[in-house]
N, C-alpha and C positions, 0 to 999 in steps of 0.2 A: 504494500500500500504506500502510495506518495504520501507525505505529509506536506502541507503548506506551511509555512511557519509566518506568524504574526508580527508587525514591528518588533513587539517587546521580547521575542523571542528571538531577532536576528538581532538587538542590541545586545543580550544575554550571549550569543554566540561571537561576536566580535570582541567581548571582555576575553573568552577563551582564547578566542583567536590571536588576542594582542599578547599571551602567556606563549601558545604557541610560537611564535614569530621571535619574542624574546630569549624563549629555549633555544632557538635555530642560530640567533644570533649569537648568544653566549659560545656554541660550540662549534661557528664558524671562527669568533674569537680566540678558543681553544688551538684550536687544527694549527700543528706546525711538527716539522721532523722532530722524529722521538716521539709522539703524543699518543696512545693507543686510543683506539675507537671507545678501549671502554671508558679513557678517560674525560673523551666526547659525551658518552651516557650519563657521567657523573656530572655531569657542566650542567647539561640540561635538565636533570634530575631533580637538582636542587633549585633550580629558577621553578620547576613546577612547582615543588614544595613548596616554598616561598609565596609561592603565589596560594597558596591552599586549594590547588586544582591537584589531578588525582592523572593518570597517564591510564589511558584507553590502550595503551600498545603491550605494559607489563601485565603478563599472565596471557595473552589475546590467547586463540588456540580454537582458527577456525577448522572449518573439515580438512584441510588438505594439509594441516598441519600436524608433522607426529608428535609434538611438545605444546607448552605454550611457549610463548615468545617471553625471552626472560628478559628484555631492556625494555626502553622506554624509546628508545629511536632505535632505527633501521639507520648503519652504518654501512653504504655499500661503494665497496672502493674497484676503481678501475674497471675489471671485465664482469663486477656483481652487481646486475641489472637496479633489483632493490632489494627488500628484504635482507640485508645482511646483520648478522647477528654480532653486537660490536662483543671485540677481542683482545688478544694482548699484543697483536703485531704492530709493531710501531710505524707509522706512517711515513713516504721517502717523501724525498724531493721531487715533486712532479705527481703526484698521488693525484687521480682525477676522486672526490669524495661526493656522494650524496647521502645525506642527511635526513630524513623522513621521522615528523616528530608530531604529538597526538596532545591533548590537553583537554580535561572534563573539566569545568567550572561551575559550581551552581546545578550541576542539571545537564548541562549542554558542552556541544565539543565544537572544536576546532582541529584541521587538519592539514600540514603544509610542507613542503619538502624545498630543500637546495640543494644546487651541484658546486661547487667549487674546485679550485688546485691547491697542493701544500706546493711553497715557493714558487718559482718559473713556472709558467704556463705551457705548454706546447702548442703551437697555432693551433694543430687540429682538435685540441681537447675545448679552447677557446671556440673555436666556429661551432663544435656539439653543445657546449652550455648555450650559446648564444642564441642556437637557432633550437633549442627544445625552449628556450624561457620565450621565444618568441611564437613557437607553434602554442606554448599557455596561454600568453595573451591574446593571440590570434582567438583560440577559442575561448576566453572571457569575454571577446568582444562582441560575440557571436549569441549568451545567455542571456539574452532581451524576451523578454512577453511577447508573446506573438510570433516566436521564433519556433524551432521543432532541436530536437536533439541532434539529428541530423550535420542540421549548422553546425554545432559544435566540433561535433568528429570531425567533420566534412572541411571546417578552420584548419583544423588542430593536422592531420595529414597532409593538406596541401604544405603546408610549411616543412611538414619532416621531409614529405616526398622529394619536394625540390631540392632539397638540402643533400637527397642520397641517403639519408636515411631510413633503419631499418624501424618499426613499431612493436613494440614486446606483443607479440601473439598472448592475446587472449584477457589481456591485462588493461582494464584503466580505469578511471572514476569513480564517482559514488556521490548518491546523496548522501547528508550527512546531516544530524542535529540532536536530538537525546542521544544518539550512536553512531559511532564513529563511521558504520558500514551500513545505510539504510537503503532503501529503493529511490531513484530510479540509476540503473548502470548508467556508466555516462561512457560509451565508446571511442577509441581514440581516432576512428575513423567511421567516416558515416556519407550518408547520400545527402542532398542540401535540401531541402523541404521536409524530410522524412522522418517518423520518429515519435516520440511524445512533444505533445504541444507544450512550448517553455511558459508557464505561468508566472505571475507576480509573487514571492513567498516561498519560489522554491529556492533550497539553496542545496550544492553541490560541491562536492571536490573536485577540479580538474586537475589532471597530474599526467602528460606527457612524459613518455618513458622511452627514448629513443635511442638506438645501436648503430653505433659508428658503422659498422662492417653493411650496412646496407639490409641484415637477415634481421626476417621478425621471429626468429626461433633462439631457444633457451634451452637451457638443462638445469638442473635442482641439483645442489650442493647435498652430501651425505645429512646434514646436518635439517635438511627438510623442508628447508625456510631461504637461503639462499637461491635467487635465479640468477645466473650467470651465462653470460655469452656464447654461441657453441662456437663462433672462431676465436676468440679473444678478444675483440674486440671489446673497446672500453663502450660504458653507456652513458647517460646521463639522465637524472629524473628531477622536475620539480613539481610544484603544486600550491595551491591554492584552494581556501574556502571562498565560493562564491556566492551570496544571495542576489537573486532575480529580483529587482524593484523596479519601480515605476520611473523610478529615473534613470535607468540602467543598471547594469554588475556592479555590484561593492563586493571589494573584496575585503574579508574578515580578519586576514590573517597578514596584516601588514603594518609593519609599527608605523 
């Protein structure tokens, strides 16, 4: 079932959402040679604390999971699409990182993800952040009343396509508000009129997930929870909570 959510219910999700974004921030703050992912967990860990919001990600353990998920973000470096479960290997110089991080407040969540580098950048790791933050926006621009779901996908791959990139098979969006994972899927690719009709009130994750190597195919780490590359190739994911208004996308999850 869709839920629509009320003004006072997408002001309630952008308080999360602002906990969100400042978690993201602390442990892009964090991220430099030497720093393990799990010490990125703990950066962000404590801003939720702090914030008295509670992590929708620690414990998760949906069907396809053989654990729950024991962090509070998804640490996935280089050719680990998302989902990567943070560790104790210390991050290089040139490490591409995406970050994926969850925040329950009052009732309500927010959900938002980043790609970044540790040190130097590599041009081609540079043009993948660039143009997966751009295929996001492309489909935030796209989540207007009166639009179809469609739009959005239909944004969101013309930007990866051109770029050469590949779209994680089988993986993308989500509604989102009491739960982190609600109805309606939000695809990363779609036809342009097609779909469910975008209403005022709904609000959504978008989160482009895109692979350097051109493939939309994956393999799962032993570990259950990792999706990583089947050439090696590096990936990039970001995201965004977005509410459908009358004046257009607000996005939730942005300091």
């Amino acid at each position: 079932m869709v839920e629509m959510k009320t003004p006072q219910a997408i002001e309630a999700m952008a308080a999360a959402g602002a906990v969100v974004a400042r978690a993201l921030a602390a442990t892009r703050a964090a991220a430099a040679v030497g720093v393990t992912p799990r010490d990125l967990d703990a950066a962000a860990h404590a801003v939720i604390r702090e914030a008295g919001a509670l992590s929708p990600f620690l414990h998760y353990q949906p069907p396809f999971a053989p654990s729950p998920f024991p962090a509070v973000i998804c640490v996935s470096v280089n050719d680990v699409i998302v989902h990567g479960i943070p560790g104790d290997t210390p991050l290089r110089a040139g490490d591409l990182v995406s970050v994926d991080c969850g925040a329950t407040l009052d009732g309500w969540t927010g959900d938002a993800a980043i790609s970044f580098t540790v040190g130097a950048a590599r041009p081609d790791d540079t043009a993948l952040i660039d143009t997966t933050t751009a295929a996001l926006h492309a489909g935030i621009a796209a989540a207007v009343p009166g639009g179809r779901m469609g739009d959005i996908g239909a944004a969101i791959a013309t930007v990866a396509r051109a770029g050469g990139y590949g779209i994680l098979e089988g993986f993308g969006g989500h509604g989102i508000g009491r739960h982190m994972h609600e109805d309606p899927p939000v695809p990363n690719e779609g036809r342009p009129g097609r779909g469910l009709r975008l209403r005022e009130g709904l609000v959504l994750a978008l989160e482009p997930m895109l692979l350097a190597g051109g493939r939309d195919t994956f393999h799962t780490d032993p570990d259950g929870w990792s999706l990583r590359t089947r050439d090696g190739s590096r990936a990039a994911h970001v995201e965004h909570t977005v509410a459908i208004t009358a004046d257009g996308p607000r996005i939730l999850t942005r300091l």
